[in-house]
C-alpha positions in Angstrom: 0.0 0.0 0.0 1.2 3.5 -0.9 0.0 7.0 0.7 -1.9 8.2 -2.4 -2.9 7.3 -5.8 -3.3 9.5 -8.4 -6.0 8.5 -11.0 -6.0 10.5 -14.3 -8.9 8.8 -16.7 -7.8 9.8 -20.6 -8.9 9.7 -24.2 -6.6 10.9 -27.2 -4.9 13.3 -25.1 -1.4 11.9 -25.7 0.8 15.0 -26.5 -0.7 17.5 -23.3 -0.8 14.2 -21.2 3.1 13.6 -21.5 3.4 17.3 -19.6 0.8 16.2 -17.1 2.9 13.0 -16.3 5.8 15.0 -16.8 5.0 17.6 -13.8 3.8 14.6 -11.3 7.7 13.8 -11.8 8.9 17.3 -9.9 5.9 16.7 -6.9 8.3 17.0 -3.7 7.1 13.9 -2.3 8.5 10.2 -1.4 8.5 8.6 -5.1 7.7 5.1 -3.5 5.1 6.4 -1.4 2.3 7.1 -4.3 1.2 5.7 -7.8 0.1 7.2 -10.9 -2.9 5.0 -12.2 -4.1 6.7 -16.2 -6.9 4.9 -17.4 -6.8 5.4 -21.3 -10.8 4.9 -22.0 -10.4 3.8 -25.6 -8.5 6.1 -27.7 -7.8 6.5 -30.6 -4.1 8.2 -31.0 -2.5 5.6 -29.6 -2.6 6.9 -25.9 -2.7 3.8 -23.8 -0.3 2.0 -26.1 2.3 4.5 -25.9 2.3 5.2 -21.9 2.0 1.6 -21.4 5.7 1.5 -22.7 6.6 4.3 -20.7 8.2 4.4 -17.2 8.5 6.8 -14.6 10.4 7.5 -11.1 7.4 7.0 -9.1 5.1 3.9 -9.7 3.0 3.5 -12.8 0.2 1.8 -14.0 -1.6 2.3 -17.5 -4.9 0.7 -17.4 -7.0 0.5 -21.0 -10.8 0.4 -22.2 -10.9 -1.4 -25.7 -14.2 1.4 -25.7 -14.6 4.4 -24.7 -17.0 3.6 -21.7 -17.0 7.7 -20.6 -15.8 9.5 -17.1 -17.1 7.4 -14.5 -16.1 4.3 -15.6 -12.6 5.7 -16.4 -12.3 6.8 -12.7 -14.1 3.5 -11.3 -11.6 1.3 -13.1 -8.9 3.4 -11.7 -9.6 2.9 -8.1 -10.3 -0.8 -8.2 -6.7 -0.3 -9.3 -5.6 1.5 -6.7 -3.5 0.8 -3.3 -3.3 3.9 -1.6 -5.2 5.3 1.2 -5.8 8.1 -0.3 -7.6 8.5 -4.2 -6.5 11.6 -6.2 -8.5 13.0 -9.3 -6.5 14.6 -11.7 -7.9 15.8 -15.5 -5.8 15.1 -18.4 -5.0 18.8 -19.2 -3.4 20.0 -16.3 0.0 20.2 -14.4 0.6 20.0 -11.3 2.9 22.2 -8.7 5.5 20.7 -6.6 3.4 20.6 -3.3 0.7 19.4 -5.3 0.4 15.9 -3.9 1.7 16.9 0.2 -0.8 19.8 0.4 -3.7 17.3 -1.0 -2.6 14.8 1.8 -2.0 18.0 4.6 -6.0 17.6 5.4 -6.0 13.6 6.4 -5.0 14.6 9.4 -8.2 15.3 10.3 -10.3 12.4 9.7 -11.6 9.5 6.9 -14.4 11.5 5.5 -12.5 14.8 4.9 -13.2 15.9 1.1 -10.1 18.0 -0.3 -11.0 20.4 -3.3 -7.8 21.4 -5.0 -6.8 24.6 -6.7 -7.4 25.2 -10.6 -6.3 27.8 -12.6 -5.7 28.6 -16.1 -1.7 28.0 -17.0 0.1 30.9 -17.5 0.1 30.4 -21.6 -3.7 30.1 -21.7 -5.4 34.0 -22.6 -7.5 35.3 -19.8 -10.6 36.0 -22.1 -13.8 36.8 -20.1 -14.8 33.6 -20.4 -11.5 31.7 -18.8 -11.5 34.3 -15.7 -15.2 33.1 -15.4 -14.7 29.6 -15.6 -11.6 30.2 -12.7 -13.7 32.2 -10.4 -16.6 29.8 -10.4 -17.6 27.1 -7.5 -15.1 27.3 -4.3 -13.6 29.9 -5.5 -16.3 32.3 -4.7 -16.4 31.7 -0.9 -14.9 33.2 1.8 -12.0 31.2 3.7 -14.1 29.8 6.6 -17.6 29.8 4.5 -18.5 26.0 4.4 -18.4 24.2 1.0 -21.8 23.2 -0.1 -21.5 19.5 -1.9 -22.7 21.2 -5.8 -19.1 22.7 -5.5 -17.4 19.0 -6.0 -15.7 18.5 -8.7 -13.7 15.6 -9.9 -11.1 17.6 -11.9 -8.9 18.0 -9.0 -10.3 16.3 -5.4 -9.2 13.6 -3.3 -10.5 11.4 -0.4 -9.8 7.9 1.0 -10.7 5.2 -1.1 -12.6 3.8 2.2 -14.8 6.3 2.0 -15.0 6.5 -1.5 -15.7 2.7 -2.1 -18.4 3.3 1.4 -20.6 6.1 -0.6 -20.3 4.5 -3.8 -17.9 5.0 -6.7 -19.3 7.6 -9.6 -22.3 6.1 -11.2 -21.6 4.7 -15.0 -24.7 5.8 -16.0 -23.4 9.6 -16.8 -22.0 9.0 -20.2 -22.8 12.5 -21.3 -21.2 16.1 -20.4 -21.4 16.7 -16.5 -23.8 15.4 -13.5 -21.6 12.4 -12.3 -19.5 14.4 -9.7 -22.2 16.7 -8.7 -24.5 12.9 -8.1 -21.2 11.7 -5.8 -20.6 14.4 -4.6 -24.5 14.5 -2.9 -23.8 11.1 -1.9 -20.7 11.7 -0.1 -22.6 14.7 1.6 -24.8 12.2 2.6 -22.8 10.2 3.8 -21.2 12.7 6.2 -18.6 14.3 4.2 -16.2 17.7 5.1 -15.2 19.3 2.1 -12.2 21.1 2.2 -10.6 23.8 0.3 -6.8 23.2 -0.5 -5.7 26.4 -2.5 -2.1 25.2 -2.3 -3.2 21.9 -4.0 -3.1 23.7 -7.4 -3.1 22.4 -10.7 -2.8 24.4 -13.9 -5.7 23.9 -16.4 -4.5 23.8 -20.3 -7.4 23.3 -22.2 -11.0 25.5 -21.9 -13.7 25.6 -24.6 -14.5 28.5 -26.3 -17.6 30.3 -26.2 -20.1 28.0 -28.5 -18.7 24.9 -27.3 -19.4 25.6 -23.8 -22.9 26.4 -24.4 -23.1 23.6 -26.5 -21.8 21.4 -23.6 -24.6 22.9 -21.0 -27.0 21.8 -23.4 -26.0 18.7 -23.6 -26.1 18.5 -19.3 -29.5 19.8 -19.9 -30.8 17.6 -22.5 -28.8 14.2 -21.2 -27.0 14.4 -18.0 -30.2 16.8 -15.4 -32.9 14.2 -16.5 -30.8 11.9 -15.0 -30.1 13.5 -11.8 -33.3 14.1 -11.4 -34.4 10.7 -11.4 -31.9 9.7 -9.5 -31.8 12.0 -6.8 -35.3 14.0 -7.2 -34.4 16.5 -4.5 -31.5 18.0 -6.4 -33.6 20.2 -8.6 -34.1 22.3 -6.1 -30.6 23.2 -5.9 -30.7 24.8 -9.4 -31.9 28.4 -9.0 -33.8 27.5 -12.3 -36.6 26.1 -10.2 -37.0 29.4 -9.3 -38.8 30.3 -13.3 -40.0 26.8 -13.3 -43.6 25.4 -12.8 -44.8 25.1 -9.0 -47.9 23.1 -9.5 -48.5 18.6 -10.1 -46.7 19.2 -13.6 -43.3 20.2 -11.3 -42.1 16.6 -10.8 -42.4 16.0 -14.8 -41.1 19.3 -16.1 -39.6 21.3 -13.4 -37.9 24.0 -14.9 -40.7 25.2 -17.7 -41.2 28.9 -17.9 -44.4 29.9 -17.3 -44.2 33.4 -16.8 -44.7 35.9 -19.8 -41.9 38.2 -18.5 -39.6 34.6 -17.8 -41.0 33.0 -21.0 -39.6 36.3 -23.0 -36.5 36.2 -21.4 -36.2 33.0 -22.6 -36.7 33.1 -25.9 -33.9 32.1 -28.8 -33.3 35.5 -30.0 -32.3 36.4 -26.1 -29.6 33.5 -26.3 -28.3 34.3 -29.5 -28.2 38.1 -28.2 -26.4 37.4 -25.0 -24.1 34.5 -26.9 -22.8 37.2 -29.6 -22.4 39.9 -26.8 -20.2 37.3 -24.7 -18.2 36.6 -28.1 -17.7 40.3 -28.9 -16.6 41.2 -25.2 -14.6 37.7 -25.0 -11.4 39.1 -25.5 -12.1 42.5 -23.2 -14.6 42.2 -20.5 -18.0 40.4 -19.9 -20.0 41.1 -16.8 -20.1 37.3 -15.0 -24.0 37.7 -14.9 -23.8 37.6 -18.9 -21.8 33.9 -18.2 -24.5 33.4 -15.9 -27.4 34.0 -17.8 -26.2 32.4 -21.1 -25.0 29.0 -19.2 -28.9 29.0 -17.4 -30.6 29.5 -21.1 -28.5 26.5 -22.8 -29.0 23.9 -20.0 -33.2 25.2 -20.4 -32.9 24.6 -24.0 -31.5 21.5 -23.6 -33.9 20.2 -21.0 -36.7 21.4 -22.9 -35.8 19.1 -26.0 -35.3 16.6 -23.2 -39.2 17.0 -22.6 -39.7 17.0 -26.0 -38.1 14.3 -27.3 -39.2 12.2 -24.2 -43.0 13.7 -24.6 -44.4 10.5 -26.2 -43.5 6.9 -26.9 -43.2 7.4 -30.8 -40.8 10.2 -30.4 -38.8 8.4 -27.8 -38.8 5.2 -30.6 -38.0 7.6 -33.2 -34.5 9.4 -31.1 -33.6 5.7 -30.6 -34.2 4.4 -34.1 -33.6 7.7 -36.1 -31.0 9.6 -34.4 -29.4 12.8 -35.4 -25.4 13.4 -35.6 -25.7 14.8 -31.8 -27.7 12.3 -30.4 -25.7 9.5 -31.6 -22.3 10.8 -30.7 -23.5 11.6 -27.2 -24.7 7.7 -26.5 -21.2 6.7 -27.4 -19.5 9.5 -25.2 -18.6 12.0 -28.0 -20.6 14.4 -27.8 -19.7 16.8 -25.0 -16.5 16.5 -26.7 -16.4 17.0 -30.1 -17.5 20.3 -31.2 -16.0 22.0 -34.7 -14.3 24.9 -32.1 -12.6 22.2 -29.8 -10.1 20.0 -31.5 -9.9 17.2 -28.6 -12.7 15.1 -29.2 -14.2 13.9 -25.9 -11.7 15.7 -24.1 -12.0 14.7 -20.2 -11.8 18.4 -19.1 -15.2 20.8 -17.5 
């Protein structure tokens, strides 16, 4: 058994994930004291076969999917690998700092069920448009130091816990094969389960890869059309932590279609030519400055658009036969994990990164 093991789940990231591997090399910790476990889920440049013939100073293990089987099962099948005490979630496009690894393990001091968020920040070479300084100041990183950390601000990119306690709550669910949901579902069951999260801002990792403007409302669609639905009926409580129950439907038709707009004023709002409005001013402002609430607003009207056609498609039996039997481009790349992933802006296809 070794102190920690760092899991990394991968697909055709090959070129930024030789820097990521590279950096764990300068973490200022006991080499024989933790394990780097990357779980190549079924790429196709070659990544698993290429770092299974590489070797490192500290312990590693290369671990392959002959399909791409999506986040979850990338993570799962890293810790059944795993013999440290402590699990580590790393994404594929970041680096690490020295103290990294030490800081992460600083908290388990304190007891089994601590919860360590770690730092993430743009690298240095990435441009601080609008919409990266968004993205960096979102979740933890708007509290104050001693404000406690609700359990919606997990996220898998960068967090670690014991693998007792992990294995204990459950491991991510498999069923998330789309963009997002599958940390925010564990990280309500490790709440649940009596968790402390933790704040490490010394625990940083630098973030390589962000998507651009459409590609990120593209992907909140794809949470709302896919990945809500499914929290939702696994966890029915949850949509109450969206503040878009707050424009949705309070009456018996709640529990089907929470987060319709019944309002005129709300309904307005929003309409198609608002998002298209607020998505051009957020590209025009990208490269200057963009009030956060125009982030805000344009995230909220993709993940309603998405789970509108959620409703839509779902409405009926025929057209739930007709998505499975006549599926579009979209819908058929997200079943087999591509979708969140490949947009014509991002040129890492199913990229593992927020």
């Amino acid at each position: 058994m070794v102190d920690a093991s760092i899991i990394i789940p991968a697909y055709n990231r090959r070129r930024r994930l030789e820097g990521t591997l590279r950096a764990l090399e300068d973490l200022d910790y006991p080499r024989n004291a933790f394990e780097v476990i990357l779980v190549d889920d079924g790429s196709e440049d070659g990544t698993g076969r290429f770092f299974q013939q590489r070797s490192y100073s500290f312990q590693f293990h290369c671990l392959r999917h002959s399909v791409n089987r999506g986040r979850s099962a990338a993570r799962n099948s890293g810790v059944r690998k795993a013999s440290g005490r402590i699990v580590v979630f790393l994404d594929d496009d970041m680096q690490t700092v020295p103290e990294f690894l030490r800081q992460h393990l600083n908290h388990y001091r304190d007891g089994e069920r601590t919860v360590v968020l770690g730092n993430v920040h743009r690298a240095p070479e990435v441009p601080a448009t609008a919409l990266v300084r968004y993205l960096d100041s979102r979740g933890v990183q708007k509290l104050g130091p001693d404000d406690p950390i609700p359990f919606r601000y997990f996220s898998a990119g960068n967090v670690s816990m014991t693998r007792a306690f992990l294995v204990q709550a459950g491991l991510f669910d498999e069923r998330f094969r789309s963009f997002g949901g599958e940390d925010l579902e564990l990280g309500f069951r490790l709440a649940h389960n009596g968790a402390r999260f933790v704040f490490s801002p010394n625990a940083l990792a630098h973030r390589f890869d962000y998507r651009d403007i459409p590609a990120t409302c593209r992907a909140m669609e794809i949470f709302g059309r896919d990945s809500l639905p499914l929290l939702l009926q696994i966890h029915p409580g949850l949509g109450e932590m969206f503040k878009l129950h707050r424009i949705g439907a309070t009456d018996s038709r709640r529990e089907a279609g929470p987060f319709l707009v019944r309002s005129p004023f709300l309904r307005a709002l929003f309409w198609q030519p608002w998002g298209a409005v607020a998505g051009g001013a957020a590209r025009a402002l990208n490269y200057l400055w963009a009030p956060a609430v125009l982030f805000d607003y344009l995230i909220l009207f993709h993940i309603l658009r998405g789970y509108r056609r959620h409703l839509r498609d779902h409405s009926t039996p025929a057209a739930a036969s007709d998505r499975v039997e006549q599926p579009d481009r979209d819908h058929a790349a997200d079943r087999s994990g591509e979708i969140d992933r490949s947009t014509a802006s991002d040129p890492n296809p199913r990229r593992y990164s927020p």
